[in-house]
C-alpha positions in Angstrom: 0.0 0.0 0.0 1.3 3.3 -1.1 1.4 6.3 1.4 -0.9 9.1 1.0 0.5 12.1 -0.3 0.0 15.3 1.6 -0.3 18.3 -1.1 1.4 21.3 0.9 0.7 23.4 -2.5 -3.0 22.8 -1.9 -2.7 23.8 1.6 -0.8 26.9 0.8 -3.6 27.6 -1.4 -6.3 27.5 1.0 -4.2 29.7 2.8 -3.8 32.1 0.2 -7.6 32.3 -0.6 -8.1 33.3 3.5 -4.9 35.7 3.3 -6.1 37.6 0.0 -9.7 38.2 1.6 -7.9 39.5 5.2 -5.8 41.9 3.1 -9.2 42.7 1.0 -10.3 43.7 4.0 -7.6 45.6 5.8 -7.3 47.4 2.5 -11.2 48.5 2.5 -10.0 50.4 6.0 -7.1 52.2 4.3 -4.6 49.7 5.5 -2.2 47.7 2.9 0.1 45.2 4.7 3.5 45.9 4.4 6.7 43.4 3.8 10.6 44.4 3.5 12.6 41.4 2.6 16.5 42.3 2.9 19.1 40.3 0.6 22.7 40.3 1.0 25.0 38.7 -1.6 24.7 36.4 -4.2 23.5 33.5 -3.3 21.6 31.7 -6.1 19.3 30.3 -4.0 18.5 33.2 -1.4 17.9 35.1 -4.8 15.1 32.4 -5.9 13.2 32.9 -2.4 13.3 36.0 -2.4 11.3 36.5 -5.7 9.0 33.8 -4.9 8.3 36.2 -1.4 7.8 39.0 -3.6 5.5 37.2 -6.3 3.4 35.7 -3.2 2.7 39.4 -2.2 2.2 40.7 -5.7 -0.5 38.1 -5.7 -1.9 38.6 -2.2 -2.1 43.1 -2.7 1.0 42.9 0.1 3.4 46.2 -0.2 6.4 44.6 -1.1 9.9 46.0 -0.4 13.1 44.3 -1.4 16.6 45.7 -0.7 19.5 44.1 -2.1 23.0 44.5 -0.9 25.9 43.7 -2.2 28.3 40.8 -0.1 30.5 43.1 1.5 28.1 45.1 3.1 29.2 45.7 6.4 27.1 44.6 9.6 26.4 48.0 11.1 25.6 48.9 7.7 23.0 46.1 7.9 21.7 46.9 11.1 21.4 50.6 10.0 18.9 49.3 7.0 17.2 47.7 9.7 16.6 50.0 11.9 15.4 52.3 9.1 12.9 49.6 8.1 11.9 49.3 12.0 10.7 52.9 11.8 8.9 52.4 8.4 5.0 52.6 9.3 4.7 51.2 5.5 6.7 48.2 6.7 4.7 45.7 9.2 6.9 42.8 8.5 10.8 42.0 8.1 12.3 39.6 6.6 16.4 39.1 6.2 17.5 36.4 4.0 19.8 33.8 5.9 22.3 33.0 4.9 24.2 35.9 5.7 27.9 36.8 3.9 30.8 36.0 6.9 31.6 38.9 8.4 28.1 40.0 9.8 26.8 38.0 12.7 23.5 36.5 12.6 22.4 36.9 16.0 23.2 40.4 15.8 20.9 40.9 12.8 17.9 39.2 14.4 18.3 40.9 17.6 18.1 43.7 16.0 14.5 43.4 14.2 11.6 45.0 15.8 9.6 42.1 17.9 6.3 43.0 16.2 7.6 43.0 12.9 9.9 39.3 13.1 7.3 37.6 10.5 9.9 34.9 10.4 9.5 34.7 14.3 13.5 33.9 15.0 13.9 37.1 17.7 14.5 35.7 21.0 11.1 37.3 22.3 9.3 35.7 19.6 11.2 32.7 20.2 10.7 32.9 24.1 7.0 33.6 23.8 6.5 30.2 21.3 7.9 27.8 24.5 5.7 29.2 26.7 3.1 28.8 24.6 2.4 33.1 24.6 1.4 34.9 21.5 4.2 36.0 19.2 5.0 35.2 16.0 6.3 31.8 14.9 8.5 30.3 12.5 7.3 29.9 8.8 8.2 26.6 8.2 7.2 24.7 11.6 3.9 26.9 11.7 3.4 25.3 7.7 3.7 21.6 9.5 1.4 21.8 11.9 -1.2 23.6 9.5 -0.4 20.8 6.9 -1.2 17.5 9.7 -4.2 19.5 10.3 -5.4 20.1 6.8 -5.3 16.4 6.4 -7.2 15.5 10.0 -3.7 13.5 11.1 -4.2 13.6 14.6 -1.1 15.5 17.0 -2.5 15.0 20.5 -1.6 12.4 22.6 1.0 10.9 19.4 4.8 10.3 19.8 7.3 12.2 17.3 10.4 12.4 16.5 12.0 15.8 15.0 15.1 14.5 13.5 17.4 18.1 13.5 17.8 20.6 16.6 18.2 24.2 14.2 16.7 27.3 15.8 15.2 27.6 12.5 13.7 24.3 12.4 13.6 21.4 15.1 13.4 23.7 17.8 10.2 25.5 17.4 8.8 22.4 15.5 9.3 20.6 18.4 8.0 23.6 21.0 4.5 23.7 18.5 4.4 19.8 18.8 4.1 20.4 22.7 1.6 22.9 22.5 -0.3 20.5 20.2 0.0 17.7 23.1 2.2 15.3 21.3 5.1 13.4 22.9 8.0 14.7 21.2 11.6 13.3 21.4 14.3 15.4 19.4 17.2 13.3 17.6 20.3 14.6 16.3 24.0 13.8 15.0 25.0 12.6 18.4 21.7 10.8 19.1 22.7 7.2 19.7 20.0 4.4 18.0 18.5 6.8 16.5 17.2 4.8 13.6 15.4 2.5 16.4 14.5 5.8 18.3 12.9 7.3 14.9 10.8 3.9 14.3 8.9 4.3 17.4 7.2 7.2 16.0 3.8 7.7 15.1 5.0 10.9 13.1 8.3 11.3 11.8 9.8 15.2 10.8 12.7 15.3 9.4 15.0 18.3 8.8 18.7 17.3 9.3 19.6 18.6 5.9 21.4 15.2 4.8 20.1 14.4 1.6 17.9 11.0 1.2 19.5 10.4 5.3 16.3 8.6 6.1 15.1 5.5 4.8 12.6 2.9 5.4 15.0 1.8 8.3 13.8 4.6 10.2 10.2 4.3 9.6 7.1 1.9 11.0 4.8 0.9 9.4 1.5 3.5 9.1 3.8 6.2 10.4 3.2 10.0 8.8 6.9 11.5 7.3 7.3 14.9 6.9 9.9 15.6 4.9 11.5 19.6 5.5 14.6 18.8 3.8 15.8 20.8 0.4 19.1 19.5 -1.2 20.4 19.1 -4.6 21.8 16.2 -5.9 25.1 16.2 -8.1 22.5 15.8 -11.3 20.2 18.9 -10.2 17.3 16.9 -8.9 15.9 18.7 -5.5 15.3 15.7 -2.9 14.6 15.8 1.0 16.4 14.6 3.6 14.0 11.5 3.0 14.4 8.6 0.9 11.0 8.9 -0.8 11.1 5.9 -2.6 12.5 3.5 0.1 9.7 5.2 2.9 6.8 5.6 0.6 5.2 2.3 0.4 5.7 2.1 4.3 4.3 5.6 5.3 0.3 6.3 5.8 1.0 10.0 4.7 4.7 11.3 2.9 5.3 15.1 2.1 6.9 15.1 -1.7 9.6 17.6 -2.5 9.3 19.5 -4.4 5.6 20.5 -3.5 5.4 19.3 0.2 6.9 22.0 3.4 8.2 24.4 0.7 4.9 25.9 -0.5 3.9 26.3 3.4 7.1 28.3 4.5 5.6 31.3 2.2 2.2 30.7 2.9 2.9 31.3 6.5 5.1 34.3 5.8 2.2 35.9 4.0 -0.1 35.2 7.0 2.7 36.3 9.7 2.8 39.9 7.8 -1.3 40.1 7.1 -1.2 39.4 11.5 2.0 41.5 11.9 -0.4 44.5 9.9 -3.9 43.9 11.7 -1.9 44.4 15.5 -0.7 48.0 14.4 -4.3 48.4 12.9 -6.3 47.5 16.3 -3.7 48.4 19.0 
């Protein structure tokens, strides 16, 4: 039996239909949500994302601002741009492209973003706020998860998962939501020892260790839902997970693809972070 396949572009466009008739709305008040997305370098990929952001806002009637800078910017340079965009009352969400050229620290750069307008929900408030289960905004792509199990009625409560990765960015918050959601969650990592025994416990399996095709049908029981976050490319140009699709899929009840599976979600929930990040300067 072949596992189900869970459509995260399907999902993302249910989302999109709710998004474009909240910013229909906030628009009929005089109020266009705003998003500044900041690119620095060259990075082929970062460059990709960050049209897709500003496509999904063309589509959705977001304000869209990108800045592009080159690689040497310098940091205070960075935080400067920042700080400008933290003023801007056109701008209700911020978004800087990881990863970031080698001399500017990361941290820094997060740290730096207004609270209220961290739509990718990595600021340590935001972060703070999502394990003690307080409102604040939360990570795109482990928000995009949890809205994808529910779309398809898999049940969270009361199941045991595994989150194989530990990135801020990632297995973290994906793991914090999965408590929130009442699941029994047990994070594995490079130094996790039996971890392919510890993985085929699960009732739910997420992996995002960014190893392409790492885990196979070793590390997966039978019925289990995978969720594949991973994006790599292989030596040929094809994009794969960090699954083995074909080795997991005839085990699996429900697989994410990828292309077509998390990816979709991360902008989906982006969009909705900004339209929420623009309806709390509109009421407060």
């Amino acid at each position: 039996m072949s596992a189900l396949i869970i459509d995260g572009k399907m999902v993302a466009n249910q989302l999109k239909e709710e998004s474009l008739m909240k910013v229909e709305q906030l628009k009929n008040t005089g109020f266009q949500p705003g998003l500044a997305v900041i690119l620095v370098g060259d990075d082929p990929a970062s460059h990709v994302y960050v049209r897709n952001k500003e496509k999904a806002c063309m589509a959705l009637g977001i304000f869209s601002q990108v800045l592009r800078l080159p690689q040497e910017t310098s940091q205070d340079d960075l935080i400067l741009r920042i700080k400008e965009f933290n003023q801007d009352t056109r701008i209700h969400g911020i978004l800087v492209q990881k990863p970031l050229p080698k001399q500017i620290d990361e941290k820094k750069i997060i740290d730096t973003i207004a609270p209220q307008k961290d739509v990718d929900g990595f600021h340590p408030m935001n972060m703070g706020n999502l394990l003690i289960g307080d409102h604040g905004f939360v990570p795109c792509t482990p928000a995009g998860v949890i809205e994808m199990l529910k779309a398809y009625n898999i049940q969270i409560a009361g199941k045991r998962v595994v989150v194989i990765g530990r990135s801020n960015i990632v297995g973290k918050p994906m793991a914090a939501l999965l408590i929130q959601e009442h699941a029994t969650v047990t994070i594995c990592h490079s130094q996790t020892q039996r971890l392919q025994e510890i993985s085929k416990e699960a009732d739910i399996v997420i992996a995002a260790i960014g190893k392409a095709q790492y885990v196979n049908s070793d590390f997966i029981k039978n019925g289990a839902v995978v969720v594949d976050v991973g994006m790599n490319r292989l030596a040929n140009g094809k994009l794969v997970g960090d699954v083995d699709f074909e080795s997991v899929k005839n085990i699996a009840s429900y697989i994410t693809p990828v292309p077509g599976g998390v990816g979709p979600m991360t902008i989906a929930m982006l969009m909705k972070n900004t339209i929420e990040a623009a309806s709390q300067v509109l009421h407060s």
